[in-house]
N, CA, C and O atoms as a GROMACS GRO file, in nm:
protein
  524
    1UNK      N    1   1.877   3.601   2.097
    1UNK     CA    2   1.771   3.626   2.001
    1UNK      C    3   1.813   3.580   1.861
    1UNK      O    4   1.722   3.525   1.799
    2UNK      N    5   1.922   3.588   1.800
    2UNK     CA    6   1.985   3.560   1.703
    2UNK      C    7   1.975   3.409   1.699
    2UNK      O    8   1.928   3.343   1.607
    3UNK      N    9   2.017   3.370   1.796
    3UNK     CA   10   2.024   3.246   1.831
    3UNK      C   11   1.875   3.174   1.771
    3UNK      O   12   1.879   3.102   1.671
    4UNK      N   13   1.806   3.188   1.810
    4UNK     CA   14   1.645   3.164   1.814
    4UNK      C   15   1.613   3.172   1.663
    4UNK      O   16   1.573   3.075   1.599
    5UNK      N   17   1.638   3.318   1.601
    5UNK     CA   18   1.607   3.296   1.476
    5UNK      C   19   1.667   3.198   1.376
    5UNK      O   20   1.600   3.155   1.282
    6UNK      N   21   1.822   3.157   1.402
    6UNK     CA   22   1.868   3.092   1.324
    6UNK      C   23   1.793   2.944   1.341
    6UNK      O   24   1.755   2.873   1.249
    7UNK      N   25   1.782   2.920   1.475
    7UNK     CA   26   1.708   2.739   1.467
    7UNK      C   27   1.586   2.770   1.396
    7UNK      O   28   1.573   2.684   1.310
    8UNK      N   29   1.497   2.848   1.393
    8UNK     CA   30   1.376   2.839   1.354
    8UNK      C   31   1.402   2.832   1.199
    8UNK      O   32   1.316   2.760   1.147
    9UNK      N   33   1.481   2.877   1.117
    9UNK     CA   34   1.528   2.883   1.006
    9UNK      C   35   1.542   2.761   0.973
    9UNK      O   36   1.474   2.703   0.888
   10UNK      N   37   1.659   2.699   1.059
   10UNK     CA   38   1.669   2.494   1.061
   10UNK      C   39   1.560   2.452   1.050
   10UNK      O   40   1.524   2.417   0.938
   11UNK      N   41   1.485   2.442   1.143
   11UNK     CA   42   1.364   2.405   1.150
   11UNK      C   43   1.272   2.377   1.054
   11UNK      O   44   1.212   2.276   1.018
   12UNK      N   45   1.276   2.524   1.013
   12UNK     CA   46   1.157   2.573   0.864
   12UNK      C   47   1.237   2.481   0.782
   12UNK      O   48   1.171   2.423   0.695
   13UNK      N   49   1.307   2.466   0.785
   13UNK     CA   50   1.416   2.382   0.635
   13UNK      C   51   1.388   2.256   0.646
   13UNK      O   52   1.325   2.214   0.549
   14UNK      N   53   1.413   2.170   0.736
   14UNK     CA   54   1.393   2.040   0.812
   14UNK      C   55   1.262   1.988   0.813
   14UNK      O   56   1.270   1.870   0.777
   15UNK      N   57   1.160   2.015   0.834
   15UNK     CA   58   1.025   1.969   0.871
   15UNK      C   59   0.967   1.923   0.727
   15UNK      O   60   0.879   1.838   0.720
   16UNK      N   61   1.039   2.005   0.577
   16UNK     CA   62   0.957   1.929   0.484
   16UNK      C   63   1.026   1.822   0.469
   16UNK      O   64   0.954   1.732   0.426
   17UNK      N   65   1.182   1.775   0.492
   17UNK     CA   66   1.245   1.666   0.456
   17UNK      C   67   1.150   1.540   0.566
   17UNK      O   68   1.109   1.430   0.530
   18UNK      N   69   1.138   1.590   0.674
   18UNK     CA   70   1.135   1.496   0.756
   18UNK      C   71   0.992   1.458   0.711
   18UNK      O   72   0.996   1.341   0.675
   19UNK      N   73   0.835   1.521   0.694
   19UNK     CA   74   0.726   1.497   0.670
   19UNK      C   75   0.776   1.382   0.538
   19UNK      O   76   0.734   1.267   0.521
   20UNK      N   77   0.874   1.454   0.461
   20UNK     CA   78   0.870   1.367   0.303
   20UNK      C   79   0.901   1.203   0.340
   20UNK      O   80   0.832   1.110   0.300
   21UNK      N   81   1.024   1.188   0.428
   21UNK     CA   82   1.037   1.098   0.504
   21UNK      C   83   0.948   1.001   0.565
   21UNK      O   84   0.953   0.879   0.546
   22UNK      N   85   0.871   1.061   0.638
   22UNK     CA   86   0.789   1.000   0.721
   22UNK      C   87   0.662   0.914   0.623
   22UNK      O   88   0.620   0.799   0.636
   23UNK      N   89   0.623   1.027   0.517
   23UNK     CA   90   0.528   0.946   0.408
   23UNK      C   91   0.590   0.836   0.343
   23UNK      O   92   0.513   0.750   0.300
   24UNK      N   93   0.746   0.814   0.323
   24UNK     CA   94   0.771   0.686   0.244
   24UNK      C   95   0.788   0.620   0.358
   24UNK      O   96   0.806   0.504   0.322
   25UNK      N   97   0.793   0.623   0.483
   25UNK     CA   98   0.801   0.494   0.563
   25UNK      C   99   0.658   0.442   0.647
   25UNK      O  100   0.651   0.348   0.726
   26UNK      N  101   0.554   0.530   0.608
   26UNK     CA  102   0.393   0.488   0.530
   26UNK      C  103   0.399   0.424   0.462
   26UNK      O  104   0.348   0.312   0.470
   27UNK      N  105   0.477   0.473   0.344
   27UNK     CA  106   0.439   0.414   0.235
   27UNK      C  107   0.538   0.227   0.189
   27UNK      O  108   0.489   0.136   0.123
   28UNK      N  109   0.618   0.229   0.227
   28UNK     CA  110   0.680   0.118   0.294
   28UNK      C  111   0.595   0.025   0.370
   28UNK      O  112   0.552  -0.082   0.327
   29UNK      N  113   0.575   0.077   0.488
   29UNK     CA  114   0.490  -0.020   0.606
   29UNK      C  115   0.362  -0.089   0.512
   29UNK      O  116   0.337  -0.208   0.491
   30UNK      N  117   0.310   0.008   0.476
   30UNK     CA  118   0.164  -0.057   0.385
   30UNK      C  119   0.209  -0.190   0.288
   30UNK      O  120   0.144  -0.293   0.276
   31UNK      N  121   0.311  -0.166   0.236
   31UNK     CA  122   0.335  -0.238   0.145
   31UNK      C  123   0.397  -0.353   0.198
   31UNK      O  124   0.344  -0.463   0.183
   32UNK      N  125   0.488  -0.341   0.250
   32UNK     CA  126   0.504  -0.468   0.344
   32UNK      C  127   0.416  -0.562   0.434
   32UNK      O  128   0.437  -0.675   0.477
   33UNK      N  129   0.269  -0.444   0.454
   33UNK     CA  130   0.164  -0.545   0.533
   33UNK      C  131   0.111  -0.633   0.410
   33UNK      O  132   0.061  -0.745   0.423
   34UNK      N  133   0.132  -0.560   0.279
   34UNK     CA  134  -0.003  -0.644   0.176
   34UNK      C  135   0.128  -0.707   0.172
   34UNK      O  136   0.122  -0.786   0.266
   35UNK      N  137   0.234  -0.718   0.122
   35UNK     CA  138   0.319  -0.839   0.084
   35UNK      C  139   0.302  -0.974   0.204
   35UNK      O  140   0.281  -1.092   0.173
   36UNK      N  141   0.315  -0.927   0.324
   36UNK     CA  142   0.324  -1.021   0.428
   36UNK      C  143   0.210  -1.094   0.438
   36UNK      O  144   0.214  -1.205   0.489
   37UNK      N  145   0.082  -1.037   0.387
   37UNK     CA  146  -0.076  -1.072   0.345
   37UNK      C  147  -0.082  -1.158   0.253
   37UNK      O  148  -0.154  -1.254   0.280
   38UNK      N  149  -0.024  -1.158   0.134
   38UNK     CA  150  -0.016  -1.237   0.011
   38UNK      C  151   0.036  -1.344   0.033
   38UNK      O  152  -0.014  -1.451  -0.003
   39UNK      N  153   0.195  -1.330   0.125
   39UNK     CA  154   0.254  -1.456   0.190
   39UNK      C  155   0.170  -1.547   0.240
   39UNK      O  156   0.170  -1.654   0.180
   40UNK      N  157   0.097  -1.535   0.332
   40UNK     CA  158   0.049  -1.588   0.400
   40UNK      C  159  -0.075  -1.674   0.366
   40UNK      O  160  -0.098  -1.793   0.384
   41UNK      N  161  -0.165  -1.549   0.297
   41UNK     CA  162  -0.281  -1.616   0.259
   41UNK      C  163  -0.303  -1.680   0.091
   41UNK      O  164  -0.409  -1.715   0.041
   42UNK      N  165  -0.161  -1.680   0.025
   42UNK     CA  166  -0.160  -1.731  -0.098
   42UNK      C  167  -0.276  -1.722  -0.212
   42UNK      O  168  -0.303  -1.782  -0.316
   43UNK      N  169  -0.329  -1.615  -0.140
   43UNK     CA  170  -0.474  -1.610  -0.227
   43UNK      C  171  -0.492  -1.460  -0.327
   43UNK      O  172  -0.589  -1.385  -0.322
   44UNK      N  173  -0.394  -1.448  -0.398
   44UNK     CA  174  -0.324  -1.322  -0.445
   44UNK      C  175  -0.409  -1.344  -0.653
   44UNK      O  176  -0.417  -1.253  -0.735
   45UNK      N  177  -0.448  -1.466  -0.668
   45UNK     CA  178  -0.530  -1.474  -0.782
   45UNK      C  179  -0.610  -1.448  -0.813
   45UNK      O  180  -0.682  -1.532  -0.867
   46UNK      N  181  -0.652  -1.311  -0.801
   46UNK     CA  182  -0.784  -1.197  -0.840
   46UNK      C  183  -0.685  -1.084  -0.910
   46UNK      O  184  -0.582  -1.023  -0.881
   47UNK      N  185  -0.788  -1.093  -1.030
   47UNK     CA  186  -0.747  -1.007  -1.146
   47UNK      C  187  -0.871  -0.929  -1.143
   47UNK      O  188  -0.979  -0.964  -1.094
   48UNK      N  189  -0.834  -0.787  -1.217
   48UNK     CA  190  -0.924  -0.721  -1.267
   48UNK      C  191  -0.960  -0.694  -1.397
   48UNK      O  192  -0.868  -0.640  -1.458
   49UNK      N  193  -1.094  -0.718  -1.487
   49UNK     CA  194  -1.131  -0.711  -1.630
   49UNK      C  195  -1.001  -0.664  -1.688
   49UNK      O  196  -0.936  -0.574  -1.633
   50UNK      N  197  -0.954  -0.735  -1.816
   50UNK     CA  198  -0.856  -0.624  -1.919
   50UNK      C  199  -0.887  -0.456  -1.898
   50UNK      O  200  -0.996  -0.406  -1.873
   51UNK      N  201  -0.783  -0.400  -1.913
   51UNK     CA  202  -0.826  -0.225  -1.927
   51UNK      C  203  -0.819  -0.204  -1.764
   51UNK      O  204  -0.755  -0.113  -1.710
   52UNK      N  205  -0.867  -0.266  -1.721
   52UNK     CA  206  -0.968  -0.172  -1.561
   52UNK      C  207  -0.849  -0.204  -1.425
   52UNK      O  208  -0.792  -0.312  -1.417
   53UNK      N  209  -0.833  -0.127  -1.356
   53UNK     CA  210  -0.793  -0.173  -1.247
   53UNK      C  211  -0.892  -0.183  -1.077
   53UNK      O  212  -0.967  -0.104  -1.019
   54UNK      N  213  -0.843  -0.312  -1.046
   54UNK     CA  214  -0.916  -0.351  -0.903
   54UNK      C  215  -0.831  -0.243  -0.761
   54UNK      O  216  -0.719  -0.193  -0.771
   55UNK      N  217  -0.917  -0.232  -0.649
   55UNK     CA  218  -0.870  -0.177  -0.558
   55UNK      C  219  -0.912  -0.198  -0.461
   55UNK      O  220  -1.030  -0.203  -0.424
   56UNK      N  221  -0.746  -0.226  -0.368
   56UNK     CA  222  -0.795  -0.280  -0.190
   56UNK      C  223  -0.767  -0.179  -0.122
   56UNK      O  224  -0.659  -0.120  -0.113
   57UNK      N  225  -0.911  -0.147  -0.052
   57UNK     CA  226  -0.892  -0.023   0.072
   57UNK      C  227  -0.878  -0.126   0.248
   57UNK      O  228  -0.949  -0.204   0.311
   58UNK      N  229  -0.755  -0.068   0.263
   58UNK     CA  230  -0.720  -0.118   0.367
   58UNK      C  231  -0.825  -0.037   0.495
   58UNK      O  232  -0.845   0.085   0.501
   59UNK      N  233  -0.881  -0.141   0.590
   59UNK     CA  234  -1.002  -0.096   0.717
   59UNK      C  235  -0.934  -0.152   0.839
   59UNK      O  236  -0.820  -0.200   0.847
   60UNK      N  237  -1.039  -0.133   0.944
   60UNK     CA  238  -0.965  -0.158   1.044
   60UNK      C  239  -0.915  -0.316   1.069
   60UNK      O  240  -0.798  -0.335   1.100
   61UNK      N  241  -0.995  -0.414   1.057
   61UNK     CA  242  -0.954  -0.559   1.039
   61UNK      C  243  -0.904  -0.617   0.931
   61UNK      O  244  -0.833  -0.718   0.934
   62UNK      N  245  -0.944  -0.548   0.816
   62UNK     CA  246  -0.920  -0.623   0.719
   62UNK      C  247  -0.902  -0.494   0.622
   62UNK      O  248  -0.866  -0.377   0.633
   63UNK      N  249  -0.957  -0.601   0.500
   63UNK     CA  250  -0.943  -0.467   0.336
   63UNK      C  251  -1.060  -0.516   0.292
   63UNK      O  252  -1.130  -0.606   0.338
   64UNK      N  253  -1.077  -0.427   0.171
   64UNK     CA  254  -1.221  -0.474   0.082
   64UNK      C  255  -1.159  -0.458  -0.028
   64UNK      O  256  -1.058  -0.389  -0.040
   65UNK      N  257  -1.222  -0.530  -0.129
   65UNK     CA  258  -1.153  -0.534  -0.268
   65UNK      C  259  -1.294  -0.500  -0.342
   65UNK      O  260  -1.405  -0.510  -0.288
   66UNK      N  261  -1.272  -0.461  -0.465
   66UNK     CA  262  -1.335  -0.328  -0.539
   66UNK      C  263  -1.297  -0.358  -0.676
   66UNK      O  264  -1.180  -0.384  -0.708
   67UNK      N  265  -1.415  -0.353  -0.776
   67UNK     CA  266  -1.371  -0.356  -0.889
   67UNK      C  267  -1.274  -0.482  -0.989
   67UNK      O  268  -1.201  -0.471  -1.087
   68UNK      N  269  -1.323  -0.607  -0.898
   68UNK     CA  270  -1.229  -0.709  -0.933
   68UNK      C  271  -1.298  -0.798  -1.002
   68UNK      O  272  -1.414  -0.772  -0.969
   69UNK      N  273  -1.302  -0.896  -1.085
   69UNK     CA  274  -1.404  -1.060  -1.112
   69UNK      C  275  -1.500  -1.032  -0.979
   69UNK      O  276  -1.481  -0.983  -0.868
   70UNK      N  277  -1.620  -1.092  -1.053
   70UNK     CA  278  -1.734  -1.040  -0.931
   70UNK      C  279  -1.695  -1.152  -0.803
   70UNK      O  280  -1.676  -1.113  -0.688
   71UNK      N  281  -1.689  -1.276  -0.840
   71UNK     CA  282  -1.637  -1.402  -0.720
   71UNK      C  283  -1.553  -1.310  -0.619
   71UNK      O  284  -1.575  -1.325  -0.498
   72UNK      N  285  -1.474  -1.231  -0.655
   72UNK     CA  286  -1.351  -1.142  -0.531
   72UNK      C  287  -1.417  -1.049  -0.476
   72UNK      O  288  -1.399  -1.056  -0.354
   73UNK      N  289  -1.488  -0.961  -0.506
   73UNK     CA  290  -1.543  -0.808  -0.470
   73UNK      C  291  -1.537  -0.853  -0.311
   73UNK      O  292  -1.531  -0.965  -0.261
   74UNK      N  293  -1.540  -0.745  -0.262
   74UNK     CA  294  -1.616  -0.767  -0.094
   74UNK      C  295  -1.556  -0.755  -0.005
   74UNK      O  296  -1.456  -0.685  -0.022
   75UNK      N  297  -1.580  -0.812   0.142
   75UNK     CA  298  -1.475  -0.751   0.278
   75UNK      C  299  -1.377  -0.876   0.295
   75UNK      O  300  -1.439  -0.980   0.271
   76UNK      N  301  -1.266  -0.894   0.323
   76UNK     CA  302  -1.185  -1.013   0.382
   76UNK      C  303  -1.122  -0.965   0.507
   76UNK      O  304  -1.098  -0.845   0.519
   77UNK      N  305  -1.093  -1.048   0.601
   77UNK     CA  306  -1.022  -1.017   0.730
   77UNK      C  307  -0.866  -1.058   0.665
   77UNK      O  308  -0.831  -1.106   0.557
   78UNK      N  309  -0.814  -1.026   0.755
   78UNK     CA  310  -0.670  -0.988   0.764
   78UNK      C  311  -0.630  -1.141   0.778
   78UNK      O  312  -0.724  -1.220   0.767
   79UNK      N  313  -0.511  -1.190   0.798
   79UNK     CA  314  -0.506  -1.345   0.877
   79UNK      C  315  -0.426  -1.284   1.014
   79UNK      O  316  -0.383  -1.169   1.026
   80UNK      N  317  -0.421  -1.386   1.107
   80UNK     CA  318  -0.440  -1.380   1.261
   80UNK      C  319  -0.261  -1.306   1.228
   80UNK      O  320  -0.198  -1.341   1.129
   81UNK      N  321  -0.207  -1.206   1.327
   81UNK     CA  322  -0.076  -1.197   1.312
   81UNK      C  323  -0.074  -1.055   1.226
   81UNK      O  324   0.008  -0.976   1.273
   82UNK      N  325  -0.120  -1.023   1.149
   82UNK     CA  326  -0.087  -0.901   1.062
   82UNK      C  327  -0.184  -0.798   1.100
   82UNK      O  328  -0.306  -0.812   1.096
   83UNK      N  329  -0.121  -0.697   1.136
   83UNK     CA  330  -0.190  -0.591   1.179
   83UNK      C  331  -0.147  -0.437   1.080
   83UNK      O  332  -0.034  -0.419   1.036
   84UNK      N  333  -0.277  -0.325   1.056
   84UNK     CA  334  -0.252  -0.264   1.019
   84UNK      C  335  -0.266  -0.130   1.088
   84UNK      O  336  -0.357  -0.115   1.169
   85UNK      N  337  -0.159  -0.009   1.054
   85UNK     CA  338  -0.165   0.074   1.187
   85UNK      C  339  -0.201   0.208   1.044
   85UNK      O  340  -0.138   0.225   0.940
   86UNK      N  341  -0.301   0.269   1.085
   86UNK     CA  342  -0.263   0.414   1.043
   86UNK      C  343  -0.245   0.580   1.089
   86UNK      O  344  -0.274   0.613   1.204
   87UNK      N  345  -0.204   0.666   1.006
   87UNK     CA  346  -0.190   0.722   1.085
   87UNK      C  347  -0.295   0.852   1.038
   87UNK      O  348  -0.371   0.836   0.943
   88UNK      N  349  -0.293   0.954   1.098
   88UNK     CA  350  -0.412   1.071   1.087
   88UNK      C  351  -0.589   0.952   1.017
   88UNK      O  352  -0.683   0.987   0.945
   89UNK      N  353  -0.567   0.859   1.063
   89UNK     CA  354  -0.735   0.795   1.069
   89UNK      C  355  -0.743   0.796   0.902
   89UNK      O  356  -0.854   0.755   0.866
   90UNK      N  357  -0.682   0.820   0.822
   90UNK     CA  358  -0.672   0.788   0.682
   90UNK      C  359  -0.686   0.584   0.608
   90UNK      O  360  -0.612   0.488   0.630
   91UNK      N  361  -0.820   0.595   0.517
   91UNK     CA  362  -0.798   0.495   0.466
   91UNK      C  363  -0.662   0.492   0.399
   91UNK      O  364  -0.592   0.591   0.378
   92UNK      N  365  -0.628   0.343   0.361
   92UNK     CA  366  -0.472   0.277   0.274
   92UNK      C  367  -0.564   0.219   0.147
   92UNK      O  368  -0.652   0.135   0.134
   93UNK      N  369  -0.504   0.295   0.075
   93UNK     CA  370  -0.578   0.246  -0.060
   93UNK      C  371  -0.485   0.171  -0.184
   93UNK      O  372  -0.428   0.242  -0.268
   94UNK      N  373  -0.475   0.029  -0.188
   94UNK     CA  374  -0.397  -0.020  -0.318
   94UNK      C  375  -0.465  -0.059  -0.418
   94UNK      O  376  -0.575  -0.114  -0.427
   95UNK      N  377  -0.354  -0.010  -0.529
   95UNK     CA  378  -0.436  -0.006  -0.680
   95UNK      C  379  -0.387  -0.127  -0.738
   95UNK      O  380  -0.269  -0.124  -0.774
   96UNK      N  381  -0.460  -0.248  -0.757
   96UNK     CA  382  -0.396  -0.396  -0.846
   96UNK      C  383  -0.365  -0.387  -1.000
   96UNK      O  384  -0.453  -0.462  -1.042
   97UNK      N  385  -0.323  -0.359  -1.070
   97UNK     CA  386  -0.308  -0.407  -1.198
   97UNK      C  387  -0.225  -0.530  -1.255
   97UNK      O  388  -0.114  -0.556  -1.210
   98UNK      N  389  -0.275  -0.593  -1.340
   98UNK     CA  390  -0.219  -0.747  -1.376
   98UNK      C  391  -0.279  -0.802  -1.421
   98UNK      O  392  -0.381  -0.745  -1.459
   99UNK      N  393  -0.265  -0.960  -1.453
   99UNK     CA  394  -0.305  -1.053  -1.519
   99UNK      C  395  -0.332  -1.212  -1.406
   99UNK      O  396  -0.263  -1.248  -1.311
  100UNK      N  397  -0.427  -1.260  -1.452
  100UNK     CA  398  -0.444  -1.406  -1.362
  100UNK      C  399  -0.291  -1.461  -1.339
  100UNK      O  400  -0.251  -1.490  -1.227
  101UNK      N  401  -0.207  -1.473  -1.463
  101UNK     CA  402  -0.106  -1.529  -1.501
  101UNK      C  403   0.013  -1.479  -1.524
  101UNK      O  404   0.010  -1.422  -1.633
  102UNK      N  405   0.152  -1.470  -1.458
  102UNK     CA  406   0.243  -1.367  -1.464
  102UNK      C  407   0.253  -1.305  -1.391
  102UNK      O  408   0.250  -1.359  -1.280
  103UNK      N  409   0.265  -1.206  -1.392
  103UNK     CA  410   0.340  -1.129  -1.211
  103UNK      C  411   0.240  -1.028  -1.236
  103UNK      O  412   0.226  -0.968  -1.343
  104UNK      N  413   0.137  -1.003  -1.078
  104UNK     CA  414   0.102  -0.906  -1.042
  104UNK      C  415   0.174  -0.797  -0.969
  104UNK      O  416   0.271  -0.794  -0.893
  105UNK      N  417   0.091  -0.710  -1.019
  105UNK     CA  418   0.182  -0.592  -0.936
  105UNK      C  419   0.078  -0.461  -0.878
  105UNK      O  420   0.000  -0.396  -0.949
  106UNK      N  421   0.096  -0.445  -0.752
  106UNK     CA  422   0.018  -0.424  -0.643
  106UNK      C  423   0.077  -0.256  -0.566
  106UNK      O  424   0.164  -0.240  -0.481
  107UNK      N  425  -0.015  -0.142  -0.639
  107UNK     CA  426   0.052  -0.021  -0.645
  107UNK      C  427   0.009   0.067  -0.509
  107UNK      O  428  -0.112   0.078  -0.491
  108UNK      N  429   0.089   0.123  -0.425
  108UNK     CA  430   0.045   0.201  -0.321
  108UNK      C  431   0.042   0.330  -0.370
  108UNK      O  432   0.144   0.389  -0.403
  109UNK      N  433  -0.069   0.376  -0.376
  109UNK     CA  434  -0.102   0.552  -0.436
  109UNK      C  435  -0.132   0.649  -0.316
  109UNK      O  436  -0.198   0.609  -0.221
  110UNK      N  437  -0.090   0.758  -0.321
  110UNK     CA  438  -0.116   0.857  -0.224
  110UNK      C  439  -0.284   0.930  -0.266
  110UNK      O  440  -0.356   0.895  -0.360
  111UNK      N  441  -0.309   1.021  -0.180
  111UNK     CA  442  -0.410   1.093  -0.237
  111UNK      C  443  -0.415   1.214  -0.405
  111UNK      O  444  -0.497   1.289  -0.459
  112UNK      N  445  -0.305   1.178  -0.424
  112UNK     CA  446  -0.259   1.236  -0.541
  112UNK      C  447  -0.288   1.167  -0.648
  112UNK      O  448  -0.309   1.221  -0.757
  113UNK      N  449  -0.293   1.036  -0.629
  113UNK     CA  450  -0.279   0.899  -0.737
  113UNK      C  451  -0.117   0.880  -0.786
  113UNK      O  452  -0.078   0.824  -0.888
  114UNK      N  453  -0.051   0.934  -0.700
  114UNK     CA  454   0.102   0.928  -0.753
  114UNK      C  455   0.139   0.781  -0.632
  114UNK      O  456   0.113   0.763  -0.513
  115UNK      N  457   0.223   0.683  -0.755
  115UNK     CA  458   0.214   0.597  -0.691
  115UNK      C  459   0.392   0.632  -0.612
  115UNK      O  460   0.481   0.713  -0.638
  116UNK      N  461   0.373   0.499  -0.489
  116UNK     CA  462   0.446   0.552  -0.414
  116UNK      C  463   0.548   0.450  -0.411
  116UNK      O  464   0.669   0.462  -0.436
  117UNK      N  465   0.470   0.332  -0.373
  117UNK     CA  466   0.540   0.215  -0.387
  117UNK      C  467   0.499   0.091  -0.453
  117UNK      O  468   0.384   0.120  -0.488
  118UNK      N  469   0.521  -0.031  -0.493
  118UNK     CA  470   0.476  -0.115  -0.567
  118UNK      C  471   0.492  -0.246  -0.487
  118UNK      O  472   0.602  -0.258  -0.433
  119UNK      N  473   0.435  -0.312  -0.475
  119UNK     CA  474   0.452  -0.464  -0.445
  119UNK      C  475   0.413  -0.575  -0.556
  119UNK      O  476   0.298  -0.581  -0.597
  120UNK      N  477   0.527  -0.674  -0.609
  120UNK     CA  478   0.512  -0.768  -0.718
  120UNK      C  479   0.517  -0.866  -0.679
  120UNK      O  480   0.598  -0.907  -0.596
  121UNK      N  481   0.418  -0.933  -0.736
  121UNK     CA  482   0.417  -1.112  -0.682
  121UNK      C  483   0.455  -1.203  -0.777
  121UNK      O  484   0.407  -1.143  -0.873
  122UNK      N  485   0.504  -1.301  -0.824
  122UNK     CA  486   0.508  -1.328  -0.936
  122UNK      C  487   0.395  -1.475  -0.939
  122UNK      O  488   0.405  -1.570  -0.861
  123UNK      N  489   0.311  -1.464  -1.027
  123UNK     CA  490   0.196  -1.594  -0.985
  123UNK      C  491   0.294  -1.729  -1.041
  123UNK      O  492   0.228  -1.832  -1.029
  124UNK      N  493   0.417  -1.755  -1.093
  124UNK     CA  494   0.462  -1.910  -1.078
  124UNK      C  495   0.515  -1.913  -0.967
  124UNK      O  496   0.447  -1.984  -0.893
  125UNK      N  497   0.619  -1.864  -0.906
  125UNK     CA  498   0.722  -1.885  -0.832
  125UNK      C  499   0.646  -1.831  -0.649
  125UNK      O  500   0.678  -1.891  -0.546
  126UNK      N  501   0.587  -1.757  -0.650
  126UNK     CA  502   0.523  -1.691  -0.535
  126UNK      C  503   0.595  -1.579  -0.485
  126UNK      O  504   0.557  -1.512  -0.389
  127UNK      N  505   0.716  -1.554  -0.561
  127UNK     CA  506   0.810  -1.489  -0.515
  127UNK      C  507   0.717  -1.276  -0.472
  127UNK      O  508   0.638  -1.214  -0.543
  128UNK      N  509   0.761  -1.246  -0.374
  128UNK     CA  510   0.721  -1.122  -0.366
  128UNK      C  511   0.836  -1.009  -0.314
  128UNK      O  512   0.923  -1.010  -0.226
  129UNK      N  513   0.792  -0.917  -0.411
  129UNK     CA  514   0.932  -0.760  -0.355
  129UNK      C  515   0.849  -0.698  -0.404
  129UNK      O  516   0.754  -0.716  -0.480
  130UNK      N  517   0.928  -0.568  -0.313
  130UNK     CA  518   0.888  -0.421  -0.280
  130UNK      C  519   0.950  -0.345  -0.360
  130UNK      O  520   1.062  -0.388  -0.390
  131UNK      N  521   0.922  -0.255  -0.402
  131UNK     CA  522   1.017  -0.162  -0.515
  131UNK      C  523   0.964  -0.073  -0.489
  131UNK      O  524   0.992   0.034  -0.543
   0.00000   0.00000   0.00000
């Protein structure tokens, strides 16, 4: 019986590390799908008005972009090869802030608006990382 109470104690201790865990390797995966997205489809030159930020809600084929130059708004498919998985049926929501020119940077926010992770592109070089 002793026995029993002490694991459950582990347990109780353990389950918030591991949940905390589990959300940054969410929050990881997402970001690595839009980076691997940007790779691919080189089409990462949509800005949003000065001041304002644009936003891609990740769906089941694709994302929609929100709030961007009116030419961008709307649904895009994914390209062939990149797949997105989620989990508890939750939209993936990224927040863009940047400039046409210079390095965008491409924010993964929780339902909190606390961002989680970042993805930067840089518009000369194409170069992209995760931070």
């Amino acid at each position: 019986m002793f026995a029993l109470i002490i694991l459950l104690m582990i347990v109780s201790l353990v389950m918030p590390l591991y949940h905390k865990q589990r959300a940054e390797n969410d929050a990881y995966l997402y970001a690595r799908v839009l980076a691997m997205h940007f790779q691919i489809s080189r089409n990462y030159n949509m800005s949003s008005p000065p001041g304002q930020k644009s936003r891609f809600t990740f769906e089941k084929d694709g994302y929609t972009l929100s709030d961007c130059f009116p030419t961008y708004n709307g649904y895009y498919p994914c390209p062939q090869g990149i797949h997105i998985y989620w989990r508890n049926s939750k939209k993936v929501v990224f927040t863009m802030r940047g400039r046409v020119w210079g390095t965008e940077t491409f924010e993964l926010q929780d339902e909190q608006n606390k961002v989680q992770k970042k993805v930067v592109i840089s518009s000369q070089t194409g170069r992209i990382r995760i931070e």
